[in-house]
N, C-alpha and C positions, 0 to 999 in steps of 0.2 A: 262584305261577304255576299257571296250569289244567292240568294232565295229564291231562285226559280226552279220552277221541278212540277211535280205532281205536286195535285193538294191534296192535303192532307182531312179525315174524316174529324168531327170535331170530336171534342174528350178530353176528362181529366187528363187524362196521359198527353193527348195533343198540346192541350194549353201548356203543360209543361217543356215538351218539345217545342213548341215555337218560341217559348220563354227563353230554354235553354240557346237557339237560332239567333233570336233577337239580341240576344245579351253579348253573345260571342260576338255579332256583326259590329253592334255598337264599340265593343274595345276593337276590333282587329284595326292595324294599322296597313305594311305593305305589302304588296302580295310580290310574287316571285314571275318579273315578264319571261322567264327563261322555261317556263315548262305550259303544257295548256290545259288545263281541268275541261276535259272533253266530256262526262258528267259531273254535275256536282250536288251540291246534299240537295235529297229530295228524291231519291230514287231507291229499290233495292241493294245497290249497290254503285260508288263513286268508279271515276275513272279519271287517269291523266298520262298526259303523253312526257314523260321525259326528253330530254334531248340527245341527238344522235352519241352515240357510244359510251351512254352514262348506264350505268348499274342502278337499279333499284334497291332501295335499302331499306330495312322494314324491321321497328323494334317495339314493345310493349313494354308498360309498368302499370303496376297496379299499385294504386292505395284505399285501403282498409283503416276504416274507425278503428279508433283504439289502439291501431298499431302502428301507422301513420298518422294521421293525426286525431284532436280531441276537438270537438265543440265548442267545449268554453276555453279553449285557446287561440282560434285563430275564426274569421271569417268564414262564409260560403265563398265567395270572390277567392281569398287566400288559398285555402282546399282546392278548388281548380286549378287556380295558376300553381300553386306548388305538385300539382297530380300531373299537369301537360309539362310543367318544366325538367322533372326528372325524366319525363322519357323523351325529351328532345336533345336531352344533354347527350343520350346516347348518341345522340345523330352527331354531335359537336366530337367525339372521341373517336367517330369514324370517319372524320373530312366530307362527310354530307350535307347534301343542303338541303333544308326541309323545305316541303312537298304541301304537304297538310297533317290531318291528323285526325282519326273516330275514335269516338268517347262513348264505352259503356259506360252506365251508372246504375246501379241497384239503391234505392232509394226509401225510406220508409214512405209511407201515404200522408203523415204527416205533414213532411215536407211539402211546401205551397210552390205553386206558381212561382214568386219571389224567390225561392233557394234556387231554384233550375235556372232562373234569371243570373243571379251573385253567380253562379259557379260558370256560364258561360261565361261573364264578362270579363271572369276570372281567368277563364280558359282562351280567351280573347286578346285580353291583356301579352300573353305571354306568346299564344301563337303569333299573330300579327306582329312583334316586335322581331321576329324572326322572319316574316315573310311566308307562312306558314297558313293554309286557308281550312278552318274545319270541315271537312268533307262527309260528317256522319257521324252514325254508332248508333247506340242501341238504349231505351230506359227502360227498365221493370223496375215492380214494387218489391220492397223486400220487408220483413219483417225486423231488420235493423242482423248488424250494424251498416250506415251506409258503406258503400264500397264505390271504386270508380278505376276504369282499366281505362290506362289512354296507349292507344296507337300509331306510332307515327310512322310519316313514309318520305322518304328524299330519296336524295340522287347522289352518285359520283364516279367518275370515271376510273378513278382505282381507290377502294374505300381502305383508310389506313387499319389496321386491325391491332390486336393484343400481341400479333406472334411474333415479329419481323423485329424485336431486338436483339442485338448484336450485342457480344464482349467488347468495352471498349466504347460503347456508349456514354454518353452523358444524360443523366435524367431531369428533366428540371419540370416544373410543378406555377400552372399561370395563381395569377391574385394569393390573396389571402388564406390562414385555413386556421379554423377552429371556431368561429365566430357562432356558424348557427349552432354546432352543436356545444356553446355556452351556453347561450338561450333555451337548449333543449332542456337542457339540464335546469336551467333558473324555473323554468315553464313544471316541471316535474315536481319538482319542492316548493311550488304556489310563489315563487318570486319573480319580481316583474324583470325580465332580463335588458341590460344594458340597451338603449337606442341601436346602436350601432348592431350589436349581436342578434337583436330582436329583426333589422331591418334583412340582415342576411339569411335569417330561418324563415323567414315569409317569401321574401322574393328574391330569391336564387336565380342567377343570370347562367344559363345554357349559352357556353363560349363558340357561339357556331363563328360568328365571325371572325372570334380570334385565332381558329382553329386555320378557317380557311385561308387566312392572312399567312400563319404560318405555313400553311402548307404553301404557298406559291412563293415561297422566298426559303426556306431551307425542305432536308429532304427526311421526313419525321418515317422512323421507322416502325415506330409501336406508341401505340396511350390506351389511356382507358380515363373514364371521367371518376371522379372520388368522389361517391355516393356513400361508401362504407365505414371511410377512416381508409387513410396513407397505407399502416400495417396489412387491412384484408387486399386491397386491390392492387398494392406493388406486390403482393403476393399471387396474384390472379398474372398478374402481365408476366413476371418469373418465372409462371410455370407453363404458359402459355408461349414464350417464344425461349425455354429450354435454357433459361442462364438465370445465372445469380444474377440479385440486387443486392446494389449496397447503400442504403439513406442515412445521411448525418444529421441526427437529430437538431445542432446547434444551427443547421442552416433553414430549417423550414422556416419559411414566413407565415408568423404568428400574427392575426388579426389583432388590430388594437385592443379588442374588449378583455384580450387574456394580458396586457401588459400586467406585471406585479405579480403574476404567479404561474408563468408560461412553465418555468422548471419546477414546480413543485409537484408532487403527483399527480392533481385533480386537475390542472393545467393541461401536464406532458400528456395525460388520457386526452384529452379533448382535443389536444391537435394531432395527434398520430393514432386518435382508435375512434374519436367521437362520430366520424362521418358528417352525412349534410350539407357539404360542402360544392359537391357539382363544381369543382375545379377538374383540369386535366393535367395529367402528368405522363409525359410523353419524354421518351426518348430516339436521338438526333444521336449523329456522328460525333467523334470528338471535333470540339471545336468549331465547330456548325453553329453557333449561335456569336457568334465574334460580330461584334455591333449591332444584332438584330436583336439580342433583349432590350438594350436602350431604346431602339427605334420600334417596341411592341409597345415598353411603357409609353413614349409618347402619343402612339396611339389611340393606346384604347387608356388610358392612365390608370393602368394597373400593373402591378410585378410582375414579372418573369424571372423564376427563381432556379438555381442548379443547384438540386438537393442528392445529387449523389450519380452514381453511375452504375453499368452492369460488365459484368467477368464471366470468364468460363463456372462453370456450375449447378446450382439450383439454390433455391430458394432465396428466402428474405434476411440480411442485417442490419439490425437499427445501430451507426455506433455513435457514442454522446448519449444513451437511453440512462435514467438516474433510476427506470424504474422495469427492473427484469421480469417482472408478474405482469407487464402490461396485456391487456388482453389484443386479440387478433382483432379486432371491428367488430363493425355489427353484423350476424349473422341470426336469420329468423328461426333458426331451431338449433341454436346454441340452448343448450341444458340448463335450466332455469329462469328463462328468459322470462 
């Protein structure tokens, strides 16, 4: 990472910021030779130059204690990487390529030197694996609960969106799904969750690169990344490019930590409602993927799965569902939440 800039005045808040600096630099891995960070962290405000006739692309998520994650669940390091990786995923469901990324954080005073350290490193880890350079953001103290807004920015000459599905489509859905949200769930009832499911709710992989793969080899007309659960977000892309979905339950690919009870209700919840997942599920012409799931598994050695298609209409049907009360995903002011 570039630490050059203005210096900064010293202070608790400082040593925290260069903490947080220092920690991101030491994980970042490659940067991206294709754009220029014409300023970079250390100023009022970053800058960078894209490449001629690319679009700017520009998306936020924010995670909150308590509602996002807990303390005595997961790391400072973890909390980072899982805070930059879901808003980079957005980048991955628009065929963008990430840029960089500013990181608010409202922090208690408690928190030391050491936590603003874990959570770059955290934040580092995941940027740098995408090519992605932190270029800023903001700390204040807060009185609790921590909070943390991550910002990201990339590029692309025509960014794929929600709306551009077609009747006629094939929908198909990359890797695995239901994994972290077992763990979420073992994590909630004090149980320590499966290796495998635990390793998915901590470090979630932002498919930029598989995104981008596929897009230079077939011609994707809609996705959205599955942060909610399959149910709320084939519901979002539905209504967003004006056609029915139709998803067969018996074809999702179920994470290994749900074998032996994939069809039972607490299963079928977890992979069609639990969310956490940061898969993309994108829909492509019929027939558009005719030897190119084989040659994505080779790749990146993971599935590529066709879990249903879109028709004239609106909205969502799950068929193969054993369980008709299943709820829609997760949604933050759903009633009784």
């Amino acid at each position: 990472m570039n630490l050059t800039g203005p210096a900064l005045a010293e202070g608790p808040e400082t040593a925290r910021i260069r903490a947080f600096l220092e920690g991101a630099g030491a994980a970042g891995g490659r940067t991206n030779p294709a754009v220029t960070v014409t300023l970079p962290v250390g100023d009022d405000a970053a800058g960078f130059r894209p490449p001629d006739g690319a679009q700017v692309v520009v998306s936020c998520d924010a995670s909150v204690e308590g509602i996002h994650f807990r303390r005595e669940w997961m790391t400072w390091e973890t909390i980072g990487y899982r805070a930059a990786a879901s808003a980079l995923s957005d980048l991955a469901a628009m065929a963008a390529t990430p840029v960089g990324l500013v990181v608010a954080a409202a922090l208690p005073p408690e928190l030391d030197v050491e936590t603003a350290a874990a959570l770059g490193r955290g934040v580092g880890e995941v940027s740098g694996r995408v090519g992605a350079e932190v270029l800023g953001g903001d700390l204040v103290a807060s009185p609790g609960p921590a909070f943390l807004d991550v910002t990201v920015l990339g590029y692309a000459a025509a960014p794929t969106t929600r709306s551009g599905a077609r009747p006629g489509d094939e929908l198909w859905v990359t890797g695995e799904l239901g994994a972290a949200a077992a763990a979420l769930s073992d994590l909630e009832r004090g149980l320590e969750p499966d290796p495998r499911a635990r390793r998915a709710f901590d470090r979630p992989r932002p498919r930029i690169d598989e995104m981008l793969w596929l897009r230079d080899r077939v011609r994707v007309h809609a996705a959205i990344d599955l942060s909610d659960g399959v149910m709320r977000d084939a519901r979002h892309l539905a209504a967003a490019s004006e056609v029915a979905l139709e998803v067969e339950a018996d074809r999702l690919p179920a994470a290994p930590a749900l074998e032996g009870f994939r069809r039972a209700p607490a299963g079928e919840r977890l992979l069609l409602a639990g969310g956490e997942d940061y898969e993309l599920l994108i829909a492509v012409p019929s027939g558009a993927m005719q030897g190119t799931a084989r040659a994505f598994a080779v790749a990146f050695d993971l599935p590529l799965t066709r879990i249903g298609s879109a028709r004239e209409g609106e909205g969502l049907t799950v068929s193969g569902r054993s369980n008709p009360a299943l709820p829609a995903g997760f949604d933050h002011f759903e009633a009784g939440r």
